[in-house]
C-alpha positions in Angstrom: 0.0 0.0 0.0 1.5 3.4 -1.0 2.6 6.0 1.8 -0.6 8.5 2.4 0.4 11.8 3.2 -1.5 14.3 4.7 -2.2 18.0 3.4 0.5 20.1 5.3 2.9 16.9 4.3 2.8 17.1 1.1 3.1 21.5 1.5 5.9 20.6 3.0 7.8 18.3 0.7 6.9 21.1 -2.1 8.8 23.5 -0.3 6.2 25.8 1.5 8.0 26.0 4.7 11.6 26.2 3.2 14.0 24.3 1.7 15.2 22.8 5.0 11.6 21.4 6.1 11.5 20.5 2.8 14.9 18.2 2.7 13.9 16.9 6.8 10.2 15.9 4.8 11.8 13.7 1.8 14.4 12.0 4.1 11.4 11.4 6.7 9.0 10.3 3.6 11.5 8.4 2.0 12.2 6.3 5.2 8.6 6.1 5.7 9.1 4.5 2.6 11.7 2.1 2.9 9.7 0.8 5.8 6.8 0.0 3.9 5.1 2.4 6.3 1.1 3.5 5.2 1.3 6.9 6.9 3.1 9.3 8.9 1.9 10.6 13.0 2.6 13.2 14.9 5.1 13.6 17.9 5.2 15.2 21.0 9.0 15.8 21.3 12.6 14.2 19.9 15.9 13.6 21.3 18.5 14.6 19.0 21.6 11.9 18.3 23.4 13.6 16.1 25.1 16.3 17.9 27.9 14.4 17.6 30.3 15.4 15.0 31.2 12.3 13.4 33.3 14.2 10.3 32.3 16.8 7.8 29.3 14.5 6.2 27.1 15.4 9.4 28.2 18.3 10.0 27.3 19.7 6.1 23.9 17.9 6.3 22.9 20.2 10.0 24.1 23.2 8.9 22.4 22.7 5.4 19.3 22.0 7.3 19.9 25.7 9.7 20.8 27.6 6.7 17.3 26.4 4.8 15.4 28.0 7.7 14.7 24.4 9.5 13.2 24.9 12.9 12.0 22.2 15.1 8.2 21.7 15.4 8.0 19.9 18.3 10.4 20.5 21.6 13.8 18.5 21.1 16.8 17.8 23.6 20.3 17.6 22.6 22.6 14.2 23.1 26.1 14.8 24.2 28.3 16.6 21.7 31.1 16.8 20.6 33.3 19.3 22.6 32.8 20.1 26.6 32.7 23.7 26.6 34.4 24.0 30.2 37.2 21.7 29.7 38.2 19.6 25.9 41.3 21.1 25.7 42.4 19.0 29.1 42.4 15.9 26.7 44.0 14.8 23.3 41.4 17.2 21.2 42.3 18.5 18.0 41.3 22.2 17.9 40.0 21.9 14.5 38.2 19.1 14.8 37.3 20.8 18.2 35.8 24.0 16.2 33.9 21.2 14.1 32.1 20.2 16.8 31.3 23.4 18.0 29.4 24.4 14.9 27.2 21.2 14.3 26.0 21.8 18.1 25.6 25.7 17.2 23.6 24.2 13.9 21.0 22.2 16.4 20.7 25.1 18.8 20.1 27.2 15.7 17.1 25.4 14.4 15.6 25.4 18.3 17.0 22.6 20.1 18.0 22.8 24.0 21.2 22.7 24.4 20.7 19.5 27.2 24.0 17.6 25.8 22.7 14.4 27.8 22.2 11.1 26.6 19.9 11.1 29.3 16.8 13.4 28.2 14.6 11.4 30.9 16.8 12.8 34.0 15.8 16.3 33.0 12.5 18.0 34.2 9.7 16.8 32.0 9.5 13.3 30.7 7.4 11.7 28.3 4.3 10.5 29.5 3.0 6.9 29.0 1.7 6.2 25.3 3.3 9.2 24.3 4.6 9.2 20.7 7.8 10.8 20.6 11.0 10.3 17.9 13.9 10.0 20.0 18.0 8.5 19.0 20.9 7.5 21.7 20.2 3.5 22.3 20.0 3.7 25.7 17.4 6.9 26.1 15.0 4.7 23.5 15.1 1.5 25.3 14.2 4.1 28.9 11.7 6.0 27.5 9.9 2.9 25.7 10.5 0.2 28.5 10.5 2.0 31.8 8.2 5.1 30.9 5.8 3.5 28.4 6.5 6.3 25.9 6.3 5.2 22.2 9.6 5.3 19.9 11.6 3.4 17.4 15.4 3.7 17.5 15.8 6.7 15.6 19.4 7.0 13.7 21.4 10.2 13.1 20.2 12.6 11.1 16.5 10.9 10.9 15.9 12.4 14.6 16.4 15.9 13.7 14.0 15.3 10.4 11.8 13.9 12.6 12.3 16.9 14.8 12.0 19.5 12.4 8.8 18.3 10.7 7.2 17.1 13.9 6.1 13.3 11.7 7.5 10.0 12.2 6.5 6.6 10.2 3.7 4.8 11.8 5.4 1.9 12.3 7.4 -0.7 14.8 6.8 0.2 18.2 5.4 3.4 17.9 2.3 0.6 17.2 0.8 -1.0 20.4 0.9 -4.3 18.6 4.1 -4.6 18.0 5.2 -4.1 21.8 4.0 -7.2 22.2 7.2 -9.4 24.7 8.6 -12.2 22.9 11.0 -14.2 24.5 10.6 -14.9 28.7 13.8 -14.8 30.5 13.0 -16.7 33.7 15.2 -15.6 36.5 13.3 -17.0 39.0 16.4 -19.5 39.4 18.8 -16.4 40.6 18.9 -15.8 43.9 18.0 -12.3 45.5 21.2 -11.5 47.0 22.7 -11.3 43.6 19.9 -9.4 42.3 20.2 -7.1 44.9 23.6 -6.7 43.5 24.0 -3.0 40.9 26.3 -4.1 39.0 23.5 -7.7 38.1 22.0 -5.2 35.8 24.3 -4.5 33.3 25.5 -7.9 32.9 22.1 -9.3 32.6 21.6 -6.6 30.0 24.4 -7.6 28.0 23.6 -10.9 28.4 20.1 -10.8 27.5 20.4 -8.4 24.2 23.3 -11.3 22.7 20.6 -13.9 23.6 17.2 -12.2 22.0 18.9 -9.4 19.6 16.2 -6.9 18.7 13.5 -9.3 20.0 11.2 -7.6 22.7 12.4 -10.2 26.1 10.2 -10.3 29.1 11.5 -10.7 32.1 9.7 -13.0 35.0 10.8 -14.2 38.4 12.9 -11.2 39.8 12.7 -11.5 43.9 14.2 -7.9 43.7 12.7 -4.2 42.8 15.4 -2.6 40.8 15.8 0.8 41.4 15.8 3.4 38.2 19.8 3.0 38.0 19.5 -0.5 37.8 17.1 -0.4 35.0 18.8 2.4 32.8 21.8 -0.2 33.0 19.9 -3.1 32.3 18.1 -1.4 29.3 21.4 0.3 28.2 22.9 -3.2 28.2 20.8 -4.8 26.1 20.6 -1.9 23.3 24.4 -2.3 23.2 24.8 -6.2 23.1 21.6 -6.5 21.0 19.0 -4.3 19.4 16.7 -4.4 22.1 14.8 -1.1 22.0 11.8 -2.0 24.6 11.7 -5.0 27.6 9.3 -5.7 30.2 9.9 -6.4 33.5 6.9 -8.3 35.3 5.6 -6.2 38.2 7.9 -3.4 37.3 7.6 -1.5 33.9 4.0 0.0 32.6 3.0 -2.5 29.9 3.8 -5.8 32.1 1.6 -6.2 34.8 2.1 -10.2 34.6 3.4 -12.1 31.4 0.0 -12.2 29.8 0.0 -8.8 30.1 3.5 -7.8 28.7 2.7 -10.6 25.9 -0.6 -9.1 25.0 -2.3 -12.5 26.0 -0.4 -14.5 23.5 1.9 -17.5 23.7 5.6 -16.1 23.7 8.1 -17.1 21.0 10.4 -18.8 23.5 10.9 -18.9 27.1 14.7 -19.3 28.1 15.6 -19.7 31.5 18.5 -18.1 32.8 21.6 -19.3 35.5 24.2 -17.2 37.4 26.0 -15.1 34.2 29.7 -15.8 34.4 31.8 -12.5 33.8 35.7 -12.9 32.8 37.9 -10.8 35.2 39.3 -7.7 33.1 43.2 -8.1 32.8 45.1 -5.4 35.6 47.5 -3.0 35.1 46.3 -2.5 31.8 44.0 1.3 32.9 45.3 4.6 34.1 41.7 5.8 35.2 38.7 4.5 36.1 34.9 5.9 35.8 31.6 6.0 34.7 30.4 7.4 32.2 27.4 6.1 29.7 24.5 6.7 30.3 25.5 9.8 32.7 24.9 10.0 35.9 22.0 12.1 37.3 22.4 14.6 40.5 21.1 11.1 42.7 24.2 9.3 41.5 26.8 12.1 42.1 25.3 12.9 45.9 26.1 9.2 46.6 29.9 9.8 45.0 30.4 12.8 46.3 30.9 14.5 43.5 27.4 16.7 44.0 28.0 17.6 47.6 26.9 14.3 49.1 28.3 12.2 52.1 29.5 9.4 50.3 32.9 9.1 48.0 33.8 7.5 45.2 35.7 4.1 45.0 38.9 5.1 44.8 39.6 4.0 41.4 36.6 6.2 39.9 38.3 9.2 39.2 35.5 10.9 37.0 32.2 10.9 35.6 30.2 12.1 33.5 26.5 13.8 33.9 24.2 16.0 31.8 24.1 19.5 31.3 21.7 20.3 34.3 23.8 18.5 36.7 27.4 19.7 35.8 27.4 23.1 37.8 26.6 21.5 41.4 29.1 18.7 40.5 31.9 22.0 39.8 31.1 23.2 42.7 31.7 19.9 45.0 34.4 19.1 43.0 36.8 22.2 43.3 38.0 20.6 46.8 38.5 17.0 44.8 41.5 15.3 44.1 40.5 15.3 40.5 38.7 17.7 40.1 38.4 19.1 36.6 37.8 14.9 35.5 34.1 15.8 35.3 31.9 16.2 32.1 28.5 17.7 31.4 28.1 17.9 27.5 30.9 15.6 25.8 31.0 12.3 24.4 34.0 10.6 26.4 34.6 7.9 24.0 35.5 10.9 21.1 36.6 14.0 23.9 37.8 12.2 27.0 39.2 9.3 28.8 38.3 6.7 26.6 40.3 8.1 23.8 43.5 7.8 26.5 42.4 3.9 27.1 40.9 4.7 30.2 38.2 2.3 31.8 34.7 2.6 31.9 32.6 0.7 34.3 29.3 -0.5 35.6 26.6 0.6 32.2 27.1 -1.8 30.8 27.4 0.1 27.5 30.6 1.5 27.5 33.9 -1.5 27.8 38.0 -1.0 27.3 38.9 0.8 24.8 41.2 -0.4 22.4 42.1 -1.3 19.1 40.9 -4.1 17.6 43.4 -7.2 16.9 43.3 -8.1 12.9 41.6 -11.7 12.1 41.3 -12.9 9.2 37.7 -11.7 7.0 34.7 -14.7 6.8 34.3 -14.7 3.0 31.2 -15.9 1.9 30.5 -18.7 -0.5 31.1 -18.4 -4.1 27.8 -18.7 -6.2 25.4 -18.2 -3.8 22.1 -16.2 -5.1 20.4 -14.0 -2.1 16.6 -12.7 -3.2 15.3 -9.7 -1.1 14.1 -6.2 -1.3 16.0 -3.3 -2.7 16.2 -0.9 0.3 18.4 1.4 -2.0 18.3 0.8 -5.3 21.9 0.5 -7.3 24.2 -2.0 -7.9 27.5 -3.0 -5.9 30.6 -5.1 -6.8 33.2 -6.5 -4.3 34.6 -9.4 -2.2 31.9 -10.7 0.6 32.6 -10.5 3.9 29.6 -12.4 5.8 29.0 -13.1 9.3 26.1 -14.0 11.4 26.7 -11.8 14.2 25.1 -7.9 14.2 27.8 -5.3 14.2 27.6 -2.0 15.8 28.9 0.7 13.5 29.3 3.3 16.0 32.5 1.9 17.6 33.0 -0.9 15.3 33.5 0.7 11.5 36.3 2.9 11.1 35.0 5.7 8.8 38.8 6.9 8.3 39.3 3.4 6.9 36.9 0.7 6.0 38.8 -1.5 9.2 35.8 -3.1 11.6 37.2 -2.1 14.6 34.8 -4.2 16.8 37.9 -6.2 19.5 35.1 -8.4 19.9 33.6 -9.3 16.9 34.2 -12.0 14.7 35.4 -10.1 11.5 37.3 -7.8 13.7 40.5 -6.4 12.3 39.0 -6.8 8.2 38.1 -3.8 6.3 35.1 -3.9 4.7 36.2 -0.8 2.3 34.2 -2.1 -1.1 33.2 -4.9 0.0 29.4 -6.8 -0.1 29.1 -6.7 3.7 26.5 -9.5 4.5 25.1 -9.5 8.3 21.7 -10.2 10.0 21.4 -6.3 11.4 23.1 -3.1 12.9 23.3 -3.3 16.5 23.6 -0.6 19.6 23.9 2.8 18.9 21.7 5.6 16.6 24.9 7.0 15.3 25.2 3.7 12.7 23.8 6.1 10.2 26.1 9.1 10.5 29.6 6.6 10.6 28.4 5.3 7.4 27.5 8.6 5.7 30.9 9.7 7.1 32.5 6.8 5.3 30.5 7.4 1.8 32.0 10.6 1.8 35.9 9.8 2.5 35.2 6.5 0.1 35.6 4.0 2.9 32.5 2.6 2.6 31.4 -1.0 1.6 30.2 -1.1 -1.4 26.8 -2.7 -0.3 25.2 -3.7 2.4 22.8 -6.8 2.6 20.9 -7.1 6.0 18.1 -9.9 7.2 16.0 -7.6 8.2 15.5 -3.4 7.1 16.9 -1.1 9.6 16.7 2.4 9.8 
């Protein structure tokens, strides 16, 4: 059925609001498309993902948007940029690129967006409300706002957020759909006992363990003896959009939509039910960090009281020498921190994995989202088999020529491409150390983070990228 569009749409795509509503309404109609969506709804707000500068390819696409007029419809929160504003030039930052960053976040303030830098929109004062439809990036703010507040989004990638944004329309489809919230697979953890649910740092590694196990399947989980508190679900959920593509679970007797498992299964039989034992976690190696901290997703004013980094009681363990936190947090974590031992290793708008410790091979603990940073060893490429005919549906039409590099394990490109270079960067994943630089990369899905879409944009540009892409499923 072909994409119906509504009056002030289709003024839109002809230009009546400007040339950059126009180009935010053909990338949001054309995706709309691709999805095999039948029409397009309205939201109430957006979270914007791509205030990261991830090279000149996002960078020219924002400020083409600002310099067409494009102002956001609905209210929109910024994720963490590119540059701290009180304190990059303490790390290894390259002024330029430094400067770079700067102007794609001036773009986004430009066409109306708060200037929040937080990959935590839902620790500042308004949230969304339950069945609220709202278009929001950053992996772990969508699995949050779907899972924990009942709020409808998909996982909106780079670039589409701020469309989204500035036209105020999403595509009716996924789990902005009450039917397709529906819990799939039932993790049983009845068989754990409480004292390690009890545990903080059970959530992450549950997360991570859960997203490997049901990938961008919705997972419900049953038997915990334990309430998690709000920190131990924003791990959990954060682990899972990192390890898998989970963007929504259910938590029996805890989140909105799962009230018992009939509930969170809409009264349906579940795919599967797995049941889960104690998760084993390998020991990181010593010696190998200078500095350790948290970082992703940031810590809200709750958090720093207990570290002492807010003016709370409590400190720190001793090897967490900073954090990070959003924009509404950072000026009472200045203030309590001027006495500190550390204390300008605090952060309130800045990626750390492109501005920060991470790029020093510093340690990040306890998300469950953010691991040791370091460069991938080289394996050799899975090459796929010679003569093998694959029928599907064109999400971009064109044609592409080149060796195949296959695997059956999801790859996030945020992290795990290197737009510089074609090189999957990804320590962990099986074609780790190839470069996929005109190549037919062949994989079931992208995995994690929204910012898939801008590495790969990034990489067109500077000719690094594969020279197509075939995926099991489509993915925005």
């Amino acid at each position: 059925m072909a994409l119906a569009l509504s009056d002030g749409d289709r003024a839109v795509l002809a230009g009546d609001a400007g040339t950059g509503a126009q180009l935010a309404m053909r990338v949001v109609v054309r995706m709309a498309e691709i999805q095999q969506a039948e029409a397009l709804l309205d939201i109430s707000g957006a979270h914007i993902d791509s205030a990261l500068f991830m090279g000149d390819a996002t960078l020219e696409f924002m400020e083409r948007l600002a310099d067409g007029d494009a102002r956001v419809r609905v209210p929109a929160t910024c994720n963490v940029g590119g540059v701290d504003e009180d304190g990059w030039r303490r790390w290894a930052v390259p002024a330029e690129w430094a400067q770079r960053s700067r102007r794609q976040m001036t773009a986004l303030e430009t066409m109306g967006c708060r200037p929040t830098w937080t990959c935590a929109p839902y620790q500042i004062e308004r949230r969304p409300e339950f069945g609220e439809q709202i278009a929001w990036g950053e992996s772990n703010a969508v699995v949050f706002a779907n899972s924990v507040l009942g709020a409808r989004t998909e996982r909106y990638p780079d670039l589409l957020d701020i469309c989204a944004a500035v036209t105020g329309r999403v595509p009716a489809i996924g789990l902005h759909l009450d039917a397709n919230r529906r819990g799939r697979v039932v993790i049983d953890l009845g068989g754990l006992p409480d004292a390690l649910q009890a545990r903080s740092d059970f959530y992450p590694v549950l997360g991570h363990w859960v997203g490997r196990r049901v990938g961008d399947a919705v997972p419900v989980l049953d038997g915990l003896g334990v309430t998690p508190t709000e920190d131990d679900l924003k791990a959990l959920g954060a682990g899972m959009a990192s390890s898998g593509g989970v963007a929504l679970f259910h938590a029996v007797g805890v989140t909105p939509e799962a009230a018992t498992v009939e509930h969170a299964c809409q009264a349906r039989a579940p795919d599967e039910r797995v049941a889960a034992g104690v998760p084993a976690a390998g020991a990181a190696p010593r010696g190998t960090e200078a500095a350790s901290g948290r970082a992703s997703p940031r810590d809200d004013r709750a958090r720093c009281a207990r570290d002492g980094r807010a003016g709370g009681p409590a400190r720190a363990p001793r090897d967490v020498r900073w954090g990070a936190h959003g924009r509404h947090v950072h000026p009472d974590v200045a203030d309590a921190a001027r006495g500190a031992a550390h204390p300008d290793d605090q952060f309130g708008q800045v990626c750390l994995l492109l501005a920060g410790p991470a790029r020093e091979g510093r340690r990040v603990r306890e998300s469950g989202r953010l691991r040791r940073v370091r460069r991938a060893r080289t394996r050799r490429a899975r090459r796929g088999p010679v003569g093998v005919v694959i029928r599907g549906r064109p999400l971009v039409a064109g044609e592409g020529r080149g060796r195949v590099l296959r695997t059956e394990e999801a790859l996030s490109f945020w992290g795990g491409y290197d737009a510089a270079t074609g090189e999957i960067i990804d320590r962990r994943h099986p074609l780790s150390g190839a470069n996929a630089r005109g190549a037919v990369l062949v994989l079931p899905a992208s995995r994690g983070s929204s910012t898939t879409s801008a590495v790969l944009l990034e990489a067109i540009r500077r000719d690094t990228a594969p020279a197509a892409i075939v995926l099991s499923t489509a993915d925005a």
